[in-house]
C-alpha positions as CSV (number, residue, x, y, z in Angstrom):
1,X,151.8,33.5,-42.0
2,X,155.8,33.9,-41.4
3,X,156.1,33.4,-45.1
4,X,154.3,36.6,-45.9
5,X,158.1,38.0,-46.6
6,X,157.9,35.7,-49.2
7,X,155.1,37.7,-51.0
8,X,156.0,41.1,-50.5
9,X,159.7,40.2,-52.0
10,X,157.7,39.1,-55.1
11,X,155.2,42.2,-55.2
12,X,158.3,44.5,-54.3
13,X,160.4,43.0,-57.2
14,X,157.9,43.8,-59.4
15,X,157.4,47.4,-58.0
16,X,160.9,48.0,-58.2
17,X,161.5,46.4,-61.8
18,X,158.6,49.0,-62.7
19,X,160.5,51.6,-61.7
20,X,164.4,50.9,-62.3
21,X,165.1,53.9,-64.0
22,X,163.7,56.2,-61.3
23,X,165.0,54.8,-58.2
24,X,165.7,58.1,-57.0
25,X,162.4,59.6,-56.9
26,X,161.1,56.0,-55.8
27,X,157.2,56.2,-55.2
28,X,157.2,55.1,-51.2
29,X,153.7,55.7,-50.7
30,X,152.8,53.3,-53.5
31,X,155.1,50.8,-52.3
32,X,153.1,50.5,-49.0
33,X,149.6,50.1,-50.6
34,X,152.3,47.0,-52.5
35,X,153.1,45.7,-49.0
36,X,149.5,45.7,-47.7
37,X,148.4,44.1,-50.9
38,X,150.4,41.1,-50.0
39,X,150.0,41.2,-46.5
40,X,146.3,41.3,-47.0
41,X,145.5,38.6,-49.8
42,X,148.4,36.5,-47.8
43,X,146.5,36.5,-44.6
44,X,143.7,36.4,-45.9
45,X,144.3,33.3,-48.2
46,X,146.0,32.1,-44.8
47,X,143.0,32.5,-42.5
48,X,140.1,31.1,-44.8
49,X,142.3,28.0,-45.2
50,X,142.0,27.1,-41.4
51,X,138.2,28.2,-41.3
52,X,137.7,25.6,-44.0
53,X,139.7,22.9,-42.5
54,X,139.1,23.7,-38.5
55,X,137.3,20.4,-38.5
56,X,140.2,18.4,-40.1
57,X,142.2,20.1,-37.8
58,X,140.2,19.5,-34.8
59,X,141.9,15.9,-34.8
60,X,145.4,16.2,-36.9
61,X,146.5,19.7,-35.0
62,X,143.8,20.3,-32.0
63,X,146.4,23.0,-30.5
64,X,145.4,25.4,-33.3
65,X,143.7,28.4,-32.7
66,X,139.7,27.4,-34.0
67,X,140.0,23.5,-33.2
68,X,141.2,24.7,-29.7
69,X,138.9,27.3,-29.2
70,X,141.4,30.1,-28.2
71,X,139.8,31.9,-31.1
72,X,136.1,32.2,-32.2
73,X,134.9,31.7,-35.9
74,X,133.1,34.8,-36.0
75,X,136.4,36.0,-34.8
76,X,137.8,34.1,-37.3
77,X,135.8,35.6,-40.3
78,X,136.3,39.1,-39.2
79,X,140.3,38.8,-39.2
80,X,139.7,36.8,-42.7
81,X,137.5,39.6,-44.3
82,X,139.5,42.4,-42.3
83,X,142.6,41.2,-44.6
84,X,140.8,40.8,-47.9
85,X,139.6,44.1,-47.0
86,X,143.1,45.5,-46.6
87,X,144.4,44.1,-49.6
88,X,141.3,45.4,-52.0
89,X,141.8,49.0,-50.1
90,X,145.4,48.6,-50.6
91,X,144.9,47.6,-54.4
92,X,142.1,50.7,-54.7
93,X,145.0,53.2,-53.5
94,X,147.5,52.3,-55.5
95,X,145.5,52.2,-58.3
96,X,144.3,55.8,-57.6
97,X,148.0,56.7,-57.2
98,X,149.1,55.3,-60.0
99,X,146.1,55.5,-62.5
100,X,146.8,51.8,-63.4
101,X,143.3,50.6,-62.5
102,X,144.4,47.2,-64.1
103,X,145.8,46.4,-61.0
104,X,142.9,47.0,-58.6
105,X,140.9,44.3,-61.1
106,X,144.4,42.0,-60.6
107,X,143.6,42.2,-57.2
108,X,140.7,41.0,-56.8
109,X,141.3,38.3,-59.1
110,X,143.6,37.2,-57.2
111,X,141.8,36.8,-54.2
112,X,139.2,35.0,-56.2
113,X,141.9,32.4,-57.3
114,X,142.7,32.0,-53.3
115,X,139.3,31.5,-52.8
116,X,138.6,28.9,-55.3
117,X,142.2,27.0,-54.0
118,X,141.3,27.2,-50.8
119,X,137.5,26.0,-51.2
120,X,138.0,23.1,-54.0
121,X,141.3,23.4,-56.0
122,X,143.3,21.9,-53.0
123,X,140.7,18.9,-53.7
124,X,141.2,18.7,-57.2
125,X,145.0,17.6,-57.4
126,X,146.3,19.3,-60.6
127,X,143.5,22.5,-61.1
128,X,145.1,23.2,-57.2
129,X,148.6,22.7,-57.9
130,X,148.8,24.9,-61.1
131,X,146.3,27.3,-58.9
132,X,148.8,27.8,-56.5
133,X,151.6,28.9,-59.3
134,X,148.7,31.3,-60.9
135,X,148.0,32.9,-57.7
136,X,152.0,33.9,-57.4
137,X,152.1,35.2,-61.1
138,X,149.0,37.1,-60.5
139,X,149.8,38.6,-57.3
140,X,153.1,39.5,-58.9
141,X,151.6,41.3,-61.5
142,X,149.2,43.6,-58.8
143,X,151.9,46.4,-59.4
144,X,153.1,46.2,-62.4
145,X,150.4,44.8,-64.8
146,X,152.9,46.1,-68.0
147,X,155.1,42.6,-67.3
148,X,158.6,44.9,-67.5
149,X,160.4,41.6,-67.2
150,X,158.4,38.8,-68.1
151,X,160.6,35.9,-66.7
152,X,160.0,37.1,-63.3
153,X,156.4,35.7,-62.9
154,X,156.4,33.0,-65.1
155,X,159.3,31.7,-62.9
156,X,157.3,32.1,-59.6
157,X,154.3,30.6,-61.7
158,X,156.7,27.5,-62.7
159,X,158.6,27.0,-59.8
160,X,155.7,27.1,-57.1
161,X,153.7,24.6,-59.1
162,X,156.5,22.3,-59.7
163,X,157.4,22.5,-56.2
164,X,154.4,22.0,-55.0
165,X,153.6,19.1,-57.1
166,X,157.2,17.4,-55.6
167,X,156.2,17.7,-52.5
168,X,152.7,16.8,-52.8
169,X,154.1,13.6,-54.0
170,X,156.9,13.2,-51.7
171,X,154.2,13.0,-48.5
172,X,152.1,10.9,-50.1
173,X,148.8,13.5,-49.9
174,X,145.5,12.2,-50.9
175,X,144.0,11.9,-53.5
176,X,147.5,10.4,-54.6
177,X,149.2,11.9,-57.4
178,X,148.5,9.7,-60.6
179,X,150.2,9.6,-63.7
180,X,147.6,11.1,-64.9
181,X,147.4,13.8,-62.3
182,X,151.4,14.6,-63.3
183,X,150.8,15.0,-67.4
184,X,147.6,17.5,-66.5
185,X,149.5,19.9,-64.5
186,X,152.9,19.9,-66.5
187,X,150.8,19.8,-69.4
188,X,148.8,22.4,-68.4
189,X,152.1,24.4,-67.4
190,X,153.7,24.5,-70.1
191,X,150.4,25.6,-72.1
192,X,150.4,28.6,-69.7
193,X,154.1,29.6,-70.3
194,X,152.9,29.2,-74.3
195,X,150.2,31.5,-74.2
196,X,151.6,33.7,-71.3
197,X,155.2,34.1,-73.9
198,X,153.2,34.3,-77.2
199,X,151.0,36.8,-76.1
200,X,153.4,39.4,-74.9
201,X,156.2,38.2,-77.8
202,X,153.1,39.7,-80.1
203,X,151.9,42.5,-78.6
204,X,155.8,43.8,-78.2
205,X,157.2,42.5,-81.4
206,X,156.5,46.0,-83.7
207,X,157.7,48.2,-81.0
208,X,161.1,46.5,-80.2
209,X,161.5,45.4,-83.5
210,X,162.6,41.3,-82.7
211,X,161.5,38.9,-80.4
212,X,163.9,39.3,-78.6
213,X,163.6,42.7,-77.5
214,X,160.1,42.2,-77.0
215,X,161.0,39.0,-74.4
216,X,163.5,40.8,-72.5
217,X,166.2,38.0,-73.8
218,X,169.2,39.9,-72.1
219,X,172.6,38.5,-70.3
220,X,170.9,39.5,-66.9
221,X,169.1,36.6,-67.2
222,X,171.8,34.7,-66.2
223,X,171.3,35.7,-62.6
224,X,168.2,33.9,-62.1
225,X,169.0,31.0,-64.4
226,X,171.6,30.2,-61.8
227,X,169.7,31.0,-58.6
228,X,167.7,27.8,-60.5
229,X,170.2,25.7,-60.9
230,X,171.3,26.2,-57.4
231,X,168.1,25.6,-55.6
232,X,168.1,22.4,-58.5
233,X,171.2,21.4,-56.0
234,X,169.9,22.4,-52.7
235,X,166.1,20.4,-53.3
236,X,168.8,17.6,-54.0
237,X,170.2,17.6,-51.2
238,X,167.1,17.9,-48.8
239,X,165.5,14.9,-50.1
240,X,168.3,13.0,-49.4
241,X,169.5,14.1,-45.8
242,X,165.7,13.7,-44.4
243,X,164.7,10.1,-43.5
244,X,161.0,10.1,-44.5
245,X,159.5,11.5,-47.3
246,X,157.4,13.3,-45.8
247,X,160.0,15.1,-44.1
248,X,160.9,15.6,-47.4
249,X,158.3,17.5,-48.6
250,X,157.8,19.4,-45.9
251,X,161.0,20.5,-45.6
252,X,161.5,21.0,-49.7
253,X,158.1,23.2,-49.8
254,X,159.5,25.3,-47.1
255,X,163.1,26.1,-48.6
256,X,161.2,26.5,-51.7
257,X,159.0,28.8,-50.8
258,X,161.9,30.6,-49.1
259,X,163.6,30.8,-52.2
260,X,161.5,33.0,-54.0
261,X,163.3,35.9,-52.2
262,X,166.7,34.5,-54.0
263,X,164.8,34.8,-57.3
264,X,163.6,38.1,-56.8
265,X,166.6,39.6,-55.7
266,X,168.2,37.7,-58.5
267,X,166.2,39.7,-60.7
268,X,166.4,42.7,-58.8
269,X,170.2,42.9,-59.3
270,X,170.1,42.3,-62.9
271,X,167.5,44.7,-64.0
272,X,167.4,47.3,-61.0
273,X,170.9,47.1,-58.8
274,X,172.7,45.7,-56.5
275,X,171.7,48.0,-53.1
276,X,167.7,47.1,-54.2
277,X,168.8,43.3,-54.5
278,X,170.2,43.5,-51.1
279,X,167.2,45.2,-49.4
280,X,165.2,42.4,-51.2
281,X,167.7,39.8,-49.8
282,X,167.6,40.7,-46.0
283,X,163.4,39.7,-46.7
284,X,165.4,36.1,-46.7
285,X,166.8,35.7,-43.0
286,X,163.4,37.7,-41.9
287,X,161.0,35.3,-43.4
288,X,163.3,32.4,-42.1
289,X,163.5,33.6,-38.2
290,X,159.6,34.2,-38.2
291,X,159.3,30.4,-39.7
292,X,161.1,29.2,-36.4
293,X,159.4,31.8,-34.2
294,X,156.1,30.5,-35.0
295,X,157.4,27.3,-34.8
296,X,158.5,27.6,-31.7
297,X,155.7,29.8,-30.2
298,X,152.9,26.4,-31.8
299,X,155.3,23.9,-29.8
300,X,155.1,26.5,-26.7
301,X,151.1,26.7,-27.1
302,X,150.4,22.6,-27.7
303,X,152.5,21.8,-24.1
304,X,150.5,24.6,-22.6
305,X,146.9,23.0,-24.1
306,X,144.7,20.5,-21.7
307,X,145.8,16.6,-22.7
308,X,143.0,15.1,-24.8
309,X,142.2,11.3,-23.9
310,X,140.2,9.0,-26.2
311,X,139.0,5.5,-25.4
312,X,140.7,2.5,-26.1
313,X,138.5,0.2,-28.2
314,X,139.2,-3.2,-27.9
């Protein structure tokens, strides 16, 4: 849940490329119902994930809350449903706020898309791993369904199923990626960033004249292109320094998922400014002391649980 930071730098980016050339009368109101949307559909994607697996757990991580029984299911399910609630009531305000209604509907799509990850896509290899990158574009696009910059979600849609896909393969998950399993979801990506690019390239092509006005093809890209490039070199050098490969992964998913804040102030800076790209940057060193706070508060809670003993068969 520490990496909720990570989702309300992507709906905030958003929100503030939506509204670059108003900064000064900057809608604060609206950009609470944005934080609760993410807080909700993050929790709440979050908490259904451990209801599902609190059997799996029960033996791989008893010192969780449901497997150890410091928390109840029907407790459970009403923190679950008290988030998705949050994030629909959330979505419902800013809609009535803003009159975009579009993004209510985006909401709850969204939270559909968690649902189905959570329930089967996390089963079904590649449908789960381009999931995941969907369920970033989409919630991305909560508050500002009219795509102002385009690259912004289809790079948290790209990078968070490619990541994800590395690192599903670097700990060796089950079922194993196949070859097979690789050409679906890269396949299936780059059909996505097709459509997603044709689509708006069309719709946008008679009012800006060209292409490229319509794509938002301006030197500010730059930024972002090399926040890619450098997180190219720091996944690098991760895989190498760790000494398993699931270490690896781990480790890779979590700077990665980190990293999204880099991209979004990236793009912050070069389509809003530089005082909004730092506010979106100080969301990095937040998300990454809550990682090791929860970290640390899990290892405090597993010591503190009752020893479990099993049987030695001979």
């Amino acid at each position: 849940m520490a990496l909720v930071f990570t989702a309300i730098a992507d709906a905030a980016c958003s929100f503030l490329l939506l509204h670059r050339f108003h900064l000064d009368t900057l809608p604060w109101r609206e950009l609470a119902c944005v934080v609760g949307i993410s807080v909700g559909l993050y929790g709440f994607g979050m908490s259904l994930n451990d209801i599902i697996d609190r059997r799996r757990d029960g033996t791989v991580a008893p010192h969780r809350p449901l497997p150890s029984n410091r928390m109840g299911l029907t407790t459970a399910h009403l923190v679950c449903g008290g988030l998705f609630t949050l994030a629909i009531a959330s979505a419902a305000a800013y809609s009535q706020f803003t009159g975009i209604w579009l993004s209510l509907g985006l909401a709850i799509w969204t939270g559909l898309l968690i649902y189905f990850y959570d329930v089967a896509g996390k089963y079904l290899v590649a449908p789960g791993l381009l999931s995941l990158g969907l369920i970033r574009f989409f919630h991305c696009l909560i508050p500002a369904p009219q795509l102002p910059v385009l690259w912004h979600p289809l790079l948290l849609l790209n990078h968070v199923a490619v990541l994800s896909a590395i690192a599903y393969h670097l700990e060796e998950k089950r079922p194993a990626l196949t070859r097979a399993h690789w050409w679906t979801a890269l396949g299936g990506l780059a059909v996505l960033n097709v459509a997603v690019i044709a689509l708006v390239a069309t719709r946008r092509a008679e009012r800006f004249g060209s292409w490229m006005g319509a794509l938002n093809l301006t030197p500010g890209l730059l930024i972002p292109a090399g926040a890619v490039v450098a997180f190219g070199l720091l996944a690098v050098w991760t895989v190498r320094r760790c000494a398993t490969g699931r270490e690896a992964g781990q480790q890779l998913m979590l700077y990665g998922l980190l990293w999204l804040i880099v991209y979004d102030a990236a793009f912050t800076g070069a389509y809003v400014s530089w005082q909004a790209a730092i506010a979106i940057a100080l969301l990095l060193p937040v998300a990454y002391l809550s990682v090791q706070l929860m970290r640390w508060w899990s290892a405090v809670v597993a010591i503190s649980q009752r020893p479990a003993y099993k049987r030695a068969e001979s």
